[in-house]
N, C-alpha and C positions, 0 to 999 in steps of 0.2 A: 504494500500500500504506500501510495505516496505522501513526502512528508507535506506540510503546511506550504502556502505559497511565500515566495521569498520576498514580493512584493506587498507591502499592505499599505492600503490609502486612508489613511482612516475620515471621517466626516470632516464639513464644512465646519471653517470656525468664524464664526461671525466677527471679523475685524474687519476691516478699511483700507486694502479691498479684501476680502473673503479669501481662505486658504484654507488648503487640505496637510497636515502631515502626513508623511511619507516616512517609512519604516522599513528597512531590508533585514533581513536574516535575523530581526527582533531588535534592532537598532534604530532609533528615529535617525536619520540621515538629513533632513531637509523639510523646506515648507515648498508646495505647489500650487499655482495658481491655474494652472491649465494642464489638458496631459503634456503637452510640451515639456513642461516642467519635469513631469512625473517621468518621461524618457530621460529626458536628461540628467535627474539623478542617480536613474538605473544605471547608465552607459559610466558616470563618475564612480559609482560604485563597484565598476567592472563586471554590471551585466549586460551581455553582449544580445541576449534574445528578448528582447521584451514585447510580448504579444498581449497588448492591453486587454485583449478580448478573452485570455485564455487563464480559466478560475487557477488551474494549476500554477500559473504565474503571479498574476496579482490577484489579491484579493479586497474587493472596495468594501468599505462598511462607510457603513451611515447615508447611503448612496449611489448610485453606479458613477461608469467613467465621464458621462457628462451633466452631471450634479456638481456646478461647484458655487453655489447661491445656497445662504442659511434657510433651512426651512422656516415660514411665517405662522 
């Protein structure tokens, strides 16, 4: 069985402008404002395959990958 994804995004934080943290291998690594971001962390962290869409990779909580506005 496969382990956890090494990606996790976790929810929207309601600051100015709105941000997601970012978490690899259970480290917060970064803040993301768009998936751009969220690639670009991955690739600084030296992961080289990052398929936003695939659960084994990342995992979004609090939202999917285009969620990045606080819920009202």
């Amino acid at each position: 069985m496969p382990g956890p994804a090494p990606i996790v995004v976790l929810g929207v934080v309601p600051a100015d402008p709105p941000y997601r943290v970012v978490e690899i291998r259970g480290d917060v690594v970064g803040t993301a404002h768009d998936l751009v971001d969220v690639i670009r962390i991955a690739h600084q962290a030296g992961l080289t395959h990052v398929d936003l869409d695939d659960p084994a990779v990342v995992r979004w909580v609090g939202g999917g990958k285009y969620h990045w506005v606080p819920r009202t």
